[in-house]
N, CA, C and O atoms as a DFTB+ gen file, in Angstrom:
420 C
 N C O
     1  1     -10.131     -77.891     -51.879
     2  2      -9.684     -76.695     -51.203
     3  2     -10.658     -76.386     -50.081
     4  3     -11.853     -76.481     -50.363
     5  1     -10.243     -75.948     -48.569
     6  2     -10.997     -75.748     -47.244
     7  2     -10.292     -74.619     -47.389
     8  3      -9.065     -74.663     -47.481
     9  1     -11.131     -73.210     -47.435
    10  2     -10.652     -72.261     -45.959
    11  2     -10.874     -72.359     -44.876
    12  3     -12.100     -72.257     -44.827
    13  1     -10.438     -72.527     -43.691
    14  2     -10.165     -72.387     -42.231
    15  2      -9.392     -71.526     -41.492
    16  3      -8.175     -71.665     -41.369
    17  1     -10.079     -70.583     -40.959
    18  2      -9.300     -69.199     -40.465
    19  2      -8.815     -68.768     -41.496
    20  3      -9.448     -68.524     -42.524
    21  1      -7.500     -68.615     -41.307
    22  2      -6.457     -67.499     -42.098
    23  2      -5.914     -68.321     -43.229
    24  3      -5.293     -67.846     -44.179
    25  1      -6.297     -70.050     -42.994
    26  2      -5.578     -70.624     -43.723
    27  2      -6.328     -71.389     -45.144
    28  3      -7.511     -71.179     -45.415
    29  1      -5.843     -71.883     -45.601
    30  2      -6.285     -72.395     -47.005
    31  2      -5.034     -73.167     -47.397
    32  3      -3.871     -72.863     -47.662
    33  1      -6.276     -75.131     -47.272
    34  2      -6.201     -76.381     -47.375
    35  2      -6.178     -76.963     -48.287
    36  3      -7.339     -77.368     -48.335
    37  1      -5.465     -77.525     -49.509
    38  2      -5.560     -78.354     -50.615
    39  2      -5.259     -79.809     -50.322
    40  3      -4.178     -80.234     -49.914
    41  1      -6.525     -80.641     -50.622
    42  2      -6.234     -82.311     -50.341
    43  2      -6.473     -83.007     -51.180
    44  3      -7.501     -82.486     -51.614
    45  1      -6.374     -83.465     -51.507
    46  2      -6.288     -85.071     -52.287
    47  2      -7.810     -85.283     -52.291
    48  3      -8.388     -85.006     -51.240
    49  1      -8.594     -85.770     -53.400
    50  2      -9.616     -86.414     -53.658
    51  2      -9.631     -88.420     -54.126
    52  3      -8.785     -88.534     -55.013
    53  1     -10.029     -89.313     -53.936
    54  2     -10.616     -89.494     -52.641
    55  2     -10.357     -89.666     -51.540
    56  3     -11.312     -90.015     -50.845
    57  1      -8.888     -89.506     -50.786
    58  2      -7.955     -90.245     -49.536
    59  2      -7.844     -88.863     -48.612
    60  3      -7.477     -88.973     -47.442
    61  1      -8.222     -87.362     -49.253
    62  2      -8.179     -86.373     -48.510
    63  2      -6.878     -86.188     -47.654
    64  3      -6.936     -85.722     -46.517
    65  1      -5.387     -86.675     -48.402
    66  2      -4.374     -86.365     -47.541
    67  2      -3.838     -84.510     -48.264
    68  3      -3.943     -83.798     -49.263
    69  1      -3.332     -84.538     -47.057
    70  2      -3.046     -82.294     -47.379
    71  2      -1.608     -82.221     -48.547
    72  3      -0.444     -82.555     -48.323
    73  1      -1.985     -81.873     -49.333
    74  2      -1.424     -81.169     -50.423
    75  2      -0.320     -80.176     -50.318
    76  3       0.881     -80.331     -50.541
    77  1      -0.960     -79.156     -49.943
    78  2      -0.448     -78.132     -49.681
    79  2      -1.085     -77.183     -48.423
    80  3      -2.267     -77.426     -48.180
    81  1      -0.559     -76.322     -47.747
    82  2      -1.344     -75.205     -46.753
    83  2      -0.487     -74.226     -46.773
    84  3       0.741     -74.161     -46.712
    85  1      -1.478     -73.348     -46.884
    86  2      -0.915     -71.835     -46.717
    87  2      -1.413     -70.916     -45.925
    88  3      -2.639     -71.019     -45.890
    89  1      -0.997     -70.038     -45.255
    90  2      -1.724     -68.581     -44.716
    91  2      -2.192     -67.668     -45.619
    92  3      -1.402     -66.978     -46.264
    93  1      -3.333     -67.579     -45.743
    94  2      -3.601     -66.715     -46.432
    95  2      -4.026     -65.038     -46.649
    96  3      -3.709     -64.247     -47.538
    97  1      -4.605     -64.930     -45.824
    98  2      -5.495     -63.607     -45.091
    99  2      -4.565     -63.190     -43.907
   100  3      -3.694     -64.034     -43.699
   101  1      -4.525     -62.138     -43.103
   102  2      -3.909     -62.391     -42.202
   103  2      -5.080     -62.326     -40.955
   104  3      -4.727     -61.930     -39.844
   105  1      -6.423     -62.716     -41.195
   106  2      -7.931     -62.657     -40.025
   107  2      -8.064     -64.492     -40.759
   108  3      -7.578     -65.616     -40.640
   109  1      -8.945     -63.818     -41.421
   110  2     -10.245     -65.006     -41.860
   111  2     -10.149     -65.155     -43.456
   112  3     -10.112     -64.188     -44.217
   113  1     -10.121     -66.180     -43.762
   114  2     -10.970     -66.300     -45.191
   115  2     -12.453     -66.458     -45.368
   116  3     -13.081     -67.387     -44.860
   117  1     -12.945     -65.589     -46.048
   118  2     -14.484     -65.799     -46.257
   119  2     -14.721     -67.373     -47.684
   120  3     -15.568     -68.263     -47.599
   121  1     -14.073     -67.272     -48.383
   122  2     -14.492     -67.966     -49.713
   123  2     -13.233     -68.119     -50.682
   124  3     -12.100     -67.659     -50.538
   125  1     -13.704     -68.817     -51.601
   126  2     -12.854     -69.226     -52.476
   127  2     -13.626     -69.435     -54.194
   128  3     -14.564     -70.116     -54.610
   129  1     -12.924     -68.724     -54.664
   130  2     -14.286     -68.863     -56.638
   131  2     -12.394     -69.170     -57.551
   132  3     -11.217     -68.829     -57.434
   133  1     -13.298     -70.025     -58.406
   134  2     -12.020     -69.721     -59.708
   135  2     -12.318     -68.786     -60.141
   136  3     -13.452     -68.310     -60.192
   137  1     -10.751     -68.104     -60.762
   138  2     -10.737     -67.204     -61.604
   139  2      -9.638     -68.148     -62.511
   140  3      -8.738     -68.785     -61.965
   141  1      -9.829     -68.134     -63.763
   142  2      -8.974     -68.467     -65.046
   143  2      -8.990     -69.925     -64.700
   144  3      -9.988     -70.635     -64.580
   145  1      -7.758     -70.258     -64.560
   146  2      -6.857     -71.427     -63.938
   147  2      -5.998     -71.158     -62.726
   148  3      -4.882     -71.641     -62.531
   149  1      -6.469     -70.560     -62.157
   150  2      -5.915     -70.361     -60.798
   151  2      -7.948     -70.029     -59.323
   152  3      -9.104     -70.441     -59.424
   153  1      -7.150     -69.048     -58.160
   154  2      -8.206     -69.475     -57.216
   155  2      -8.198     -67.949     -56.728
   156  3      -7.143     -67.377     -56.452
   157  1      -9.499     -67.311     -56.640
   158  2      -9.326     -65.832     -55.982
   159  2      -9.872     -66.150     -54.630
   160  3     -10.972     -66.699     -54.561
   161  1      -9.231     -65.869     -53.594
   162  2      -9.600     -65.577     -52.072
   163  2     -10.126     -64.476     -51.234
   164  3      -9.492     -63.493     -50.849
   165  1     -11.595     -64.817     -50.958
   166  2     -12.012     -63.651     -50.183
   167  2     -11.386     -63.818     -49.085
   168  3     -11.660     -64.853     -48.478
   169  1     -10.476     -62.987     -48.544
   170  2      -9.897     -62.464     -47.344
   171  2     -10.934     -61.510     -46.591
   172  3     -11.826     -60.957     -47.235
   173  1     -10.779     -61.303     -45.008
   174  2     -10.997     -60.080     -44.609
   175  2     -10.501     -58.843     -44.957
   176  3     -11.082     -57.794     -45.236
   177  1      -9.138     -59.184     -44.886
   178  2      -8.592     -58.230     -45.336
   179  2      -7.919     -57.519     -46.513
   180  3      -7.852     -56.334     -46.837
   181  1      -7.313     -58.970     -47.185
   182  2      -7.071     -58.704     -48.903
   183  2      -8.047     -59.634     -49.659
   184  3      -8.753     -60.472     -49.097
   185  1      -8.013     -59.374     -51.158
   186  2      -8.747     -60.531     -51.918
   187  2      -7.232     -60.790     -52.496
   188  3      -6.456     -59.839     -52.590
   189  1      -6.861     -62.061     -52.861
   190  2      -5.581     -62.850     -52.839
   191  2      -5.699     -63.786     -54.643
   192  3      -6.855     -64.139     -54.875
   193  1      -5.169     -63.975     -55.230
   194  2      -5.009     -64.781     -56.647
   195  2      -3.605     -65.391     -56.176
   196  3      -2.511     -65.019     -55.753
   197  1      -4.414     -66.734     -56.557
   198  2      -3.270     -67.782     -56.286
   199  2      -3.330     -68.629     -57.313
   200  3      -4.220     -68.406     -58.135
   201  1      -2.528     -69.666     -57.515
   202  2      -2.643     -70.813     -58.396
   203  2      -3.078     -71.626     -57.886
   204  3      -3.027     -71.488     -56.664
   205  1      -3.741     -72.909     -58.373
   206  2      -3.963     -73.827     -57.911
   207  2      -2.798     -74.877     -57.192
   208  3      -3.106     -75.932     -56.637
   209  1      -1.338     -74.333     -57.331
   210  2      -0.362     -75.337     -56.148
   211  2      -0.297     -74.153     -55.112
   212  3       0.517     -74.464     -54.242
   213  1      -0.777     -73.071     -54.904
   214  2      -0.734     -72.650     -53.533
   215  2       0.274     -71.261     -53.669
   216  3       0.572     -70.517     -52.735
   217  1       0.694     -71.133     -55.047
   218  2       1.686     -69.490     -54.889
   219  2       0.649     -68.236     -55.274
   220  3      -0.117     -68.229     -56.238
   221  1       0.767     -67.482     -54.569
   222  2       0.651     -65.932     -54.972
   223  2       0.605     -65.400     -56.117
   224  3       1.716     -65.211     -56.612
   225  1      -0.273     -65.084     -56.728
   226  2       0.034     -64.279     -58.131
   227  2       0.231     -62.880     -57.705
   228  3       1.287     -62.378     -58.091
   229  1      -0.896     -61.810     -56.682
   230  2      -1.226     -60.948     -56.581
   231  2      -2.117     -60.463     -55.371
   232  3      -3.192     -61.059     -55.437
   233  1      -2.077     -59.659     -54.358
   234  2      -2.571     -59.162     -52.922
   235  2      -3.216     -57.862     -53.839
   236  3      -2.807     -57.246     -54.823
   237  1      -4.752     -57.756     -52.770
   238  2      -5.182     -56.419     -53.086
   239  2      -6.158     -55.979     -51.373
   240  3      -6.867     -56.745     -50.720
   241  1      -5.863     -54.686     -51.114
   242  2      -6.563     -54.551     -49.933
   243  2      -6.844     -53.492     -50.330
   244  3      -6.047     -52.839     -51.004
   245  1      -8.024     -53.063     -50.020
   246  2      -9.234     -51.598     -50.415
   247  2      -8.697     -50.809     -48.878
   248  3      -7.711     -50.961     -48.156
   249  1      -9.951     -49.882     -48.834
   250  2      -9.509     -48.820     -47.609
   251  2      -9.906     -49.426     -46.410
   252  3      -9.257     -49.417     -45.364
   253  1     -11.171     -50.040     -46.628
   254  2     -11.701     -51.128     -45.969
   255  2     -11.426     -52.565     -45.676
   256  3     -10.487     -53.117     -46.250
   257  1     -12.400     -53.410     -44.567
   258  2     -12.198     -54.900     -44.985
   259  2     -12.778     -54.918     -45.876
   260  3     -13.170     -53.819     -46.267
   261  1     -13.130     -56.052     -46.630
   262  2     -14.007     -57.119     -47.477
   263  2     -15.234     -57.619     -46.493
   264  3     -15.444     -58.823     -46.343
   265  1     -15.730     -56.990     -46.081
   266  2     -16.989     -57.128     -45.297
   267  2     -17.647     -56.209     -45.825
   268  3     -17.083     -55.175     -46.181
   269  1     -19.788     -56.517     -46.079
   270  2     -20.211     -55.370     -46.339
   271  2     -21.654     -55.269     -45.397
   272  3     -22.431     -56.202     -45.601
   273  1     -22.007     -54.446     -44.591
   274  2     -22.835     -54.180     -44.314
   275  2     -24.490     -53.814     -44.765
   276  3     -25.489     -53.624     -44.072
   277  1     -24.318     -53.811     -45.938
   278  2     -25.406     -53.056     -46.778
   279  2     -25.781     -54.467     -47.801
   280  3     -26.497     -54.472     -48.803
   281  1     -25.412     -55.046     -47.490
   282  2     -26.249     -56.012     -48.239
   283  2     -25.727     -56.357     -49.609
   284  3     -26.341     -57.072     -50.402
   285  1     -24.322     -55.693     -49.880
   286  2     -23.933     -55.781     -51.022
   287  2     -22.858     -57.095     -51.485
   288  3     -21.760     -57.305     -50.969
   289  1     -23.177     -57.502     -52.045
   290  2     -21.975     -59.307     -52.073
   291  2     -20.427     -58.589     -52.027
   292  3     -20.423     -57.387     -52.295
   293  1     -19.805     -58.886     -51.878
   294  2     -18.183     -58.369     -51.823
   295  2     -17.272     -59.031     -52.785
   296  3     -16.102     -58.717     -52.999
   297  1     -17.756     -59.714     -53.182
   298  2     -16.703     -60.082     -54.449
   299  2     -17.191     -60.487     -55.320
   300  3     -17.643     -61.537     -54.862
   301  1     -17.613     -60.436     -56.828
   302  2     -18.697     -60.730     -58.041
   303  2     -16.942     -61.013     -59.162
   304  3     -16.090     -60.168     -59.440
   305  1     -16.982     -62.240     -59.472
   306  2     -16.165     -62.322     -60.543
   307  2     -17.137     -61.736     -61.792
   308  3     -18.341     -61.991     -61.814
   309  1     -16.499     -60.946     -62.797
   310  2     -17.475     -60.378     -63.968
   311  2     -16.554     -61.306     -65.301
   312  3     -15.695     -62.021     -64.785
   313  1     -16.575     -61.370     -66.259
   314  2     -16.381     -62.047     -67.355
   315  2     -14.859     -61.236     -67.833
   316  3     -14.209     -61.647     -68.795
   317  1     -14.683     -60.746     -67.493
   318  2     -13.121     -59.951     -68.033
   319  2     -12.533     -58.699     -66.524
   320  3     -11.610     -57.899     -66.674
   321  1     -13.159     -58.816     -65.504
   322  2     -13.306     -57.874     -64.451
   323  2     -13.328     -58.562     -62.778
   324  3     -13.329     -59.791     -62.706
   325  1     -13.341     -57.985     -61.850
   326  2     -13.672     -58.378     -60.714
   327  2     -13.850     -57.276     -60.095
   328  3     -12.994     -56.450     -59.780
   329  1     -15.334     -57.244     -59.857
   330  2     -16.107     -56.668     -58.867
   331  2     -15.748     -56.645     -57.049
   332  3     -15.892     -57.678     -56.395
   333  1     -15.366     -55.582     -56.518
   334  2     -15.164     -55.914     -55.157
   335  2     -16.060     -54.596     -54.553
   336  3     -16.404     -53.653     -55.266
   337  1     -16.312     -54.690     -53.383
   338  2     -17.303     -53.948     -52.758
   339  2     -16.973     -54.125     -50.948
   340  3     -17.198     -55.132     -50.276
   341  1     -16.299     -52.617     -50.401
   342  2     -15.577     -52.866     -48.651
   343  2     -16.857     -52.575     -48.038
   344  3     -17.916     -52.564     -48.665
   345  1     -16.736     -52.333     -46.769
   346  2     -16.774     -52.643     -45.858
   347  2     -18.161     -50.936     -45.742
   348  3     -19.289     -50.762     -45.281
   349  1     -17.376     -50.295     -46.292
   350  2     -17.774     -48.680     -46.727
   351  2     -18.871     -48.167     -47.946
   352  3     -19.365     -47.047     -48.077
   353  1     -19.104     -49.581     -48.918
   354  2     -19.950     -49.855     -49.794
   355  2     -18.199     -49.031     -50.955
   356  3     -18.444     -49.160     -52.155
   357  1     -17.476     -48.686     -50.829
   358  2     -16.504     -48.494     -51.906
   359  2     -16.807     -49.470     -52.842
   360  3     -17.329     -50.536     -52.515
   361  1     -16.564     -49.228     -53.799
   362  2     -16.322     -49.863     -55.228
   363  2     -15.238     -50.298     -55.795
   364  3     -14.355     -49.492     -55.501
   365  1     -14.768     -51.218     -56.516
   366  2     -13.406     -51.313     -57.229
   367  2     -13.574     -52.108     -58.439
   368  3     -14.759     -52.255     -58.737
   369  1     -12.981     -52.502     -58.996
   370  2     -13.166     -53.171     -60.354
   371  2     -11.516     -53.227     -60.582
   372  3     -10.671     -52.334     -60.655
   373  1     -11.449     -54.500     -60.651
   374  2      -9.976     -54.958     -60.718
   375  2      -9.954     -56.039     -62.158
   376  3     -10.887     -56.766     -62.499
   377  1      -8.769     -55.916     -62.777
   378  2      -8.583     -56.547     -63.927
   379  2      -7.666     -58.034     -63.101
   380  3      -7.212     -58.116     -61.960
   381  1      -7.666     -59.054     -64.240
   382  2      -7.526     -60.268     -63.294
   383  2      -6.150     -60.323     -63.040
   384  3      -5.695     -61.347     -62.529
   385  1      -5.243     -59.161     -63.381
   386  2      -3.902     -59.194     -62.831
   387  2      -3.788     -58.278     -61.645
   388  3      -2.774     -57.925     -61.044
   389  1      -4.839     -58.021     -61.473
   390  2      -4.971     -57.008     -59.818
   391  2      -4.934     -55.778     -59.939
   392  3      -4.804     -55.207     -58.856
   393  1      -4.997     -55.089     -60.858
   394  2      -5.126     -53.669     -61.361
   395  2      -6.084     -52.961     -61.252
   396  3      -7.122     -53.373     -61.770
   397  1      -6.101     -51.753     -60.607
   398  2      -7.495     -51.117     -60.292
   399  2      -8.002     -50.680     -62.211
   400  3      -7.276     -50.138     -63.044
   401  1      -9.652     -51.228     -62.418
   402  2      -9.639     -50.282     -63.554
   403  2     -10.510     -49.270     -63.482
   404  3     -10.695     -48.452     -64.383
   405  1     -11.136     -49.295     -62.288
   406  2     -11.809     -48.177     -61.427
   407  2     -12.730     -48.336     -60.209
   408  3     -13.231     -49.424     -59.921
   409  1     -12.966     -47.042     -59.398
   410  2     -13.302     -47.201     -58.241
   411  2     -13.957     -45.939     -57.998
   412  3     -13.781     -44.809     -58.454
   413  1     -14.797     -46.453     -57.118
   414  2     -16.103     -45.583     -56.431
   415  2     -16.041     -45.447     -55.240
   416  3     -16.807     -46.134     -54.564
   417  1     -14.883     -44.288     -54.396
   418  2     -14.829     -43.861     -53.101
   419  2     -15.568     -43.040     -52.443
   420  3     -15.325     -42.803     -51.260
């Protein structure tokens, strides 16, 4: 898996032919971490859960981007949770089906 811009690349190991491509973000992708058996996407603008063939589980966008100024990481997978942190230092804590289970505005 490559993010490049907006998009996100799945290829073949060792012949590197493309798999699949998708748009993902509608700016930039910052990163890519597993979550479960699927792939969470730092977006600029949303954090994104996909599967590993490239569908959508779930979109989440804060008030902010996913950028943080303060030094704070912006996306921390936690062991049953996901940590997100905008642009504003906001807080969120999302369950891995995309559900706020709380937030610090």
């Amino acid at each position: 898996y490559i993010c490049f811009t907006d998009d996100l690349y799945c290829f073949s190991i060792p012949n590197l032919s493309l798999i699949w491509k998708n748009q993902i973000d509608d700016c930039v992708n910052f990163g890519l971490q597993k979550i479960e058996n699927d792939l969470l996407v730092h977006g600029e603008i949303e954090i994104i859960r996909l599967t590993k063939a490239g569908d959508i589980v779930w979109r989440f966008a804060g008030i902010d981007i996913w950028v943080n100024i303060d030094g704070h990481k912006e996306v921390t997978v936690l062991p049953k949770s996901i940590k997100l942190v905008d642009f504003e230092s906001n807080i969120y804590e999302l369950d891995f089906d995309g559900n706020i289970i709380s937030q610090n505005l």
